[in-house]
N, C-alpha and C positions, 0 to 999 in steps of 0.2 A: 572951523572945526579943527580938529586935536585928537591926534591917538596916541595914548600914552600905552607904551609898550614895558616889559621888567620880565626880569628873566631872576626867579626864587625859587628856593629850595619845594621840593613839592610837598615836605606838611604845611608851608606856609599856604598854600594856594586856599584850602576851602576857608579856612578865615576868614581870608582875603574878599572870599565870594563870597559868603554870605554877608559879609557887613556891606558889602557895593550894593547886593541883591536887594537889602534891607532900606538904603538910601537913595533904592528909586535907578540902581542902574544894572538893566534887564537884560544887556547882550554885553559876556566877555566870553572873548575868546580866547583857548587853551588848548596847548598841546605840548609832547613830551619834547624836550629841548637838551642839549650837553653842551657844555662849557669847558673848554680847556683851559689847564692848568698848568704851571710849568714842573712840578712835581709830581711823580706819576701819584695813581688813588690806590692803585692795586701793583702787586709786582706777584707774579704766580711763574713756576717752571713746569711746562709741559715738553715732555720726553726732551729734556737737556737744555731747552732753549729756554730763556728766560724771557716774559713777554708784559709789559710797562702797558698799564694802560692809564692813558691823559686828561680823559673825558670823565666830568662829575654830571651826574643826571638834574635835568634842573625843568620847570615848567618854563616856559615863552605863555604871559598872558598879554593881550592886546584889549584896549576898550577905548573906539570910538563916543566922545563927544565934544561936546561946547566948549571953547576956552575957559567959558566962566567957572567950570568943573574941576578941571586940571589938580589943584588944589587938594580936590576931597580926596582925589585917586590916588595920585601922589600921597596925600599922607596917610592913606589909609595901607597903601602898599607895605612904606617903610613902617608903622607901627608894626604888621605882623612877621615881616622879612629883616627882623634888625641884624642879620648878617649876611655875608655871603650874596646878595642880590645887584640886580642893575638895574636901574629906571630912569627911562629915556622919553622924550616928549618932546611928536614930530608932526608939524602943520600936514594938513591935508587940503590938499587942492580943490575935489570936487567927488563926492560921496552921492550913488544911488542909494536912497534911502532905503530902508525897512523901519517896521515900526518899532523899535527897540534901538533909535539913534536917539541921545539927551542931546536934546540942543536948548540952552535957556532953560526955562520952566516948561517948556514943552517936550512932547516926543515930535518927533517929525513923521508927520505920515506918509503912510505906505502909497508907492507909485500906481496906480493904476486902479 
């Protein structure tokens, strides 16, 4: 197993999701994420102080599956995040399933 993790801009995300959703992969996970930057995004003065802020807003999506996958995610990522993004792809030891794990041609069914 493989979860490919990527940290994009957030108009990139529903693209992203609907072309996974469309090719069969039914659990990604997303939330709001910031990446720092070594140039500030904003520089604003309140009552004399001037205050740098470092952090650009970005989504963290993660999507468990199958090595044989990797690939589609991967490049389904980078077609819609062509800038500014990260993606990273890191083994997984041992995954309780639910039923929206791609593994193979299969789902893997639910425990119990």
């Amino acid at each position: 197993m493989k979860m490919v993790v990527a940290y994009i801009e957030r108009e990139s995300f529903d693209p992203i999701r609907e072309e996974l959703l469309g090719l069969g992969f039914l659990s990604i996970s997303a939330w709001d994420a910031s990446g720092s930057v070594a140039e500030p995004t904003t520089i604003v003065s309140y009552r004399g102080a001037t205050i740098e802020n470092h952090l650009r807003p970005k989504i963290r999506m993660e999507c468990l599956l199958g090595a044989e996958h990797v690939s589609t995610v991967v490049e389904t990522v980078l077609k819609h995040a062509p800038e500014r993004r990260l993606v990273f792809v890191t083994s997984v030891e041992q995954v309780f399933p639910t039923d929206t794990v791609r593994h193979g041609e299969d789902v893997i069914a639910a425990a119990g």
